[in-house]
KETISE-415191 format. One line per 2 residues: number of its first residue (from 1); their letters; for each residue y, z negated, x negated of N, C-alpha, C. Coordinates in nm, 4 decimals, always signed. Layout:
<rs>
NUM> a> Y:Z:X:Y:Z:X:Y:Z:X  ...
</rs>
This chain:
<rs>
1> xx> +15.1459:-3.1748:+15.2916:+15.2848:-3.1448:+15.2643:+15.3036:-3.0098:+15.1959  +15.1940:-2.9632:+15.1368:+15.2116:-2.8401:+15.0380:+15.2691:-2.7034:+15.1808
3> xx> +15.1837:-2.6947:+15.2970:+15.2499:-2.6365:+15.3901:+15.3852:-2.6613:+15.3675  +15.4324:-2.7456:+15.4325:+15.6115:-2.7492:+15.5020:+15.6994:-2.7410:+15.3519
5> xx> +15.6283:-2.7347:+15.2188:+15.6720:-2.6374:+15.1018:+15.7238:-2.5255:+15.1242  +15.5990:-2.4951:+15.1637:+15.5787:-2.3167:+15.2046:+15.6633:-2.2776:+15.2291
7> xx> +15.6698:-2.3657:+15.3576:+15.7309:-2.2670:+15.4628:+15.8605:-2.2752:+15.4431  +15.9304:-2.4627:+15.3979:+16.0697:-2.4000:+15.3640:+16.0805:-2.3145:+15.2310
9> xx> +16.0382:-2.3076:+15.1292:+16.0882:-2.2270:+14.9948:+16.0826:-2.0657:+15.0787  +16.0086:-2.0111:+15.1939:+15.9762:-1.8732:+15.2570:+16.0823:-1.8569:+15.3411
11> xx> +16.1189:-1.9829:+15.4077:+16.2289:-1.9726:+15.5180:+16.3823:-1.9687:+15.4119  +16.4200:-2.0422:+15.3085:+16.5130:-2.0074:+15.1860:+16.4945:-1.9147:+15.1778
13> xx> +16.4139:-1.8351:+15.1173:+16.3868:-1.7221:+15.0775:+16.4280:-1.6024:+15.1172  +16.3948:-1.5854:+15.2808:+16.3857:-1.5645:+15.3623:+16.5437:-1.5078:+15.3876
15> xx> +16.5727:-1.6439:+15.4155:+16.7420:-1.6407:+15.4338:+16.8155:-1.5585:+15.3423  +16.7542:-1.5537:+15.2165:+16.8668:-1.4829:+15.0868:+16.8157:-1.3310:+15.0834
17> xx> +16.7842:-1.2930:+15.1816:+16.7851:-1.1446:+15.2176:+16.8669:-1.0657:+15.2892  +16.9338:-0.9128:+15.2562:+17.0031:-0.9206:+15.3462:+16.9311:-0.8813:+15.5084
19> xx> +16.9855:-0.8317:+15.5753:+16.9011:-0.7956:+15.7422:+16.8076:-0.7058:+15.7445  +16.8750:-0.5868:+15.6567:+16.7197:-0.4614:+15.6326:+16.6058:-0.5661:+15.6003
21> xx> +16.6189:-0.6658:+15.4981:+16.4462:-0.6818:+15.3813:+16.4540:-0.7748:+15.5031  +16.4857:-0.8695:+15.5666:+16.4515:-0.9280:+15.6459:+16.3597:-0.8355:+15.7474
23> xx> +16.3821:-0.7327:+15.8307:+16.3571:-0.6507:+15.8903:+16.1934:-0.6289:+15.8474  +16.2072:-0.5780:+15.6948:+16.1574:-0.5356:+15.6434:+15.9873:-0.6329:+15.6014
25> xx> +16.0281:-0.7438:+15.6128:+15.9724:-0.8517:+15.5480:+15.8702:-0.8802:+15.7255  +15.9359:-0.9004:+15.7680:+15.8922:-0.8901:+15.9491:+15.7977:-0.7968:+16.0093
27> xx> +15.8158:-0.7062:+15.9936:+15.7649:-0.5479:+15.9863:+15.6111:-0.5525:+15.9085  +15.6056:-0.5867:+15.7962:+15.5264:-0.6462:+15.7416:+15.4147:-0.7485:+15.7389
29> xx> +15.4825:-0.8633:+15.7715:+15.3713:-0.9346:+15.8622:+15.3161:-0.9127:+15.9810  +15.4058:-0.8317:+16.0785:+15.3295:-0.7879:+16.2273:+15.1786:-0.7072:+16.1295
31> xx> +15.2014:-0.6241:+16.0312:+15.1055:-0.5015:+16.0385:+15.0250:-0.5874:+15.9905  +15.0634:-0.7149:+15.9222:+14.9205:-0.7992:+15.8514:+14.8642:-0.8561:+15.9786
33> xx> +14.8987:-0.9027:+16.0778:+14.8652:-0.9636:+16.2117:+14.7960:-0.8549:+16.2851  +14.8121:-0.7149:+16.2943:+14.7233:-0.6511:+16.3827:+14.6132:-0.6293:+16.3142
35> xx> +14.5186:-0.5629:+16.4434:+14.3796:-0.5802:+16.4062:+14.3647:-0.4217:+16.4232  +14.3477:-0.3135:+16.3378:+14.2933:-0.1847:+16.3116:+14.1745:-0.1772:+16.2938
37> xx> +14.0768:-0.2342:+16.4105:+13.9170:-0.2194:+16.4125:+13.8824:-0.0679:+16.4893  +13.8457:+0.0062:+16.3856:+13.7308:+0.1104:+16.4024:+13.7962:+0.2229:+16.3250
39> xx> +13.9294:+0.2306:+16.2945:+14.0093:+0.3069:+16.2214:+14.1139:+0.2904:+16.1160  +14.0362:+0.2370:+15.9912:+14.1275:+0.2076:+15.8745:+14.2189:+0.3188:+15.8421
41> xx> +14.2524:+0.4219:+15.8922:+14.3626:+0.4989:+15.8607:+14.4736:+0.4529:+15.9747  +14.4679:+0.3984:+16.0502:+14.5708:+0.3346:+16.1262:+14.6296:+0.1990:+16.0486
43> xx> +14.5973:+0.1719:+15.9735:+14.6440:+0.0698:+15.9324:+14.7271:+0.1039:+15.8205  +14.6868:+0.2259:+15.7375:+14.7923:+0.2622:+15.6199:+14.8952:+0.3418:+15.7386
45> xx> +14.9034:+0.3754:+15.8360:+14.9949:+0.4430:+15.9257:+15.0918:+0.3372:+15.9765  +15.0505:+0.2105:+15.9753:+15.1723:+0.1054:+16.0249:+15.2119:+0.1023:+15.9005
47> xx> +15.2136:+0.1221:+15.7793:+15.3149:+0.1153:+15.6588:+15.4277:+0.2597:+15.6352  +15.3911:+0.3553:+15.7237:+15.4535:+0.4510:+15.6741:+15.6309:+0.4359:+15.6995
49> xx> +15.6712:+0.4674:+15.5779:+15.7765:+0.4420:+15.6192:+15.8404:+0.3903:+15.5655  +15.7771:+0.2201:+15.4928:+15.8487:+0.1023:+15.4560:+15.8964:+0.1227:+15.2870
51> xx> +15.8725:+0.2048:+15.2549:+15.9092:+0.2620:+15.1048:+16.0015:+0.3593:+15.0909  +16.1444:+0.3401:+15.0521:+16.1975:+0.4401:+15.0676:+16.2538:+0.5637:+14.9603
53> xx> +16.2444:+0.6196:+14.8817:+16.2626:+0.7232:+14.7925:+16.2012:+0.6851:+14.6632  +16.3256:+0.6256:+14.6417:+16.3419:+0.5260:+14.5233:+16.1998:+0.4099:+14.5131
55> xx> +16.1844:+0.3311:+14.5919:+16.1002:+0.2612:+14.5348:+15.9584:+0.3193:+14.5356  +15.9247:+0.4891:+14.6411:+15.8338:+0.5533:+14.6131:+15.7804:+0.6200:+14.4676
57> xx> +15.9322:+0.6461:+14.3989:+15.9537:+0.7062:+14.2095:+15.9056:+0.6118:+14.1520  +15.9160:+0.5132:+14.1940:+15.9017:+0.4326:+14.0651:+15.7649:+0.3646:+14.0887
59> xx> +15.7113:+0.3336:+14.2219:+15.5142:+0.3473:+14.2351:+15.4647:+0.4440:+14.1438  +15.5481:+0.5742:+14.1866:+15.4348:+0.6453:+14.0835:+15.4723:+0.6933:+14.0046
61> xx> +15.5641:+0.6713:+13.9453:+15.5779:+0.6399:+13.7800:+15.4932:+0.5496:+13.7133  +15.5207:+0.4117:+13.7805:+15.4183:+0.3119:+13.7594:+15.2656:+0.3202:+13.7293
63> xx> +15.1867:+0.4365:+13.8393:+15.0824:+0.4852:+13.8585:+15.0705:+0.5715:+13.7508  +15.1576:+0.6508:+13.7441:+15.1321:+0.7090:+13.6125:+15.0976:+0.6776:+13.5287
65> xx> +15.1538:+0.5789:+13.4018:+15.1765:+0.5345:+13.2872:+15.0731:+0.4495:+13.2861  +15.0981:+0.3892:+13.3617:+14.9449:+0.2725:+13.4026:+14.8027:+0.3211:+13.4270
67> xx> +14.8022:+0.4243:+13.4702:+14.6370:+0.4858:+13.4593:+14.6066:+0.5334:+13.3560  +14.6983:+0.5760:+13.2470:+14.6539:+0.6265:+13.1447:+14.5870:+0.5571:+13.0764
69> xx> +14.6388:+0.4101:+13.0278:+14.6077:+0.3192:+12.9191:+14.4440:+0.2523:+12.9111  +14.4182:+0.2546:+12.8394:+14.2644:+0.1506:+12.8658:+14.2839:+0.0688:+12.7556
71> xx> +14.2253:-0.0486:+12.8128:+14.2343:-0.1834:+12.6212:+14.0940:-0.1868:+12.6038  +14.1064:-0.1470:+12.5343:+13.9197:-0.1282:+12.4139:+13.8884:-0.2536:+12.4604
73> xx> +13.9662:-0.3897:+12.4257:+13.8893:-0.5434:+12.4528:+13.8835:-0.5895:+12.5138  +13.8721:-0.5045:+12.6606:+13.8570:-0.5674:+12.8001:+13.7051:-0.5908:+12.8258
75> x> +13.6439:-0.5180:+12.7784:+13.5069:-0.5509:+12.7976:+13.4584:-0.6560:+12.6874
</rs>
């Protein structure tokens, strides 16, 4: 039963998007479904695209701030 969970809380989910993230969300799983055997740069090439300005600023902002830090008590 934990499946047909899944799939409805994904298919809800799903639904409360508008048509772009739907699009978007779709788009997404095709590129997880193909198979880019012999050329892993084809595979970051089916993403190009799906990020648009804004949520590119704020990756690497993210990247930023976040590479700096180290916690002494991770080791």
């Amino acid at each position: 039963m934990e499946s047909k969970t899944f799939e409805d809380d994904f298919l809800k989910d799903l639904e409360s998007l508008s048509r772009e993230q739907q699009t978007s969300v779709i788009t997404y799983v095709k590129t997880l479904l193909k198979k880019n055997k012999g050329n892993p740069q084809r595979a970051l090439l089916t993403l190009a695209g799906s990020f648009d300005t804004k949520d590119a600023q704020e990756i690497s902002e993210a990247i930023e701030a976040g590479c700096e830090k180290t916690d002494k008590n991770e080791w």
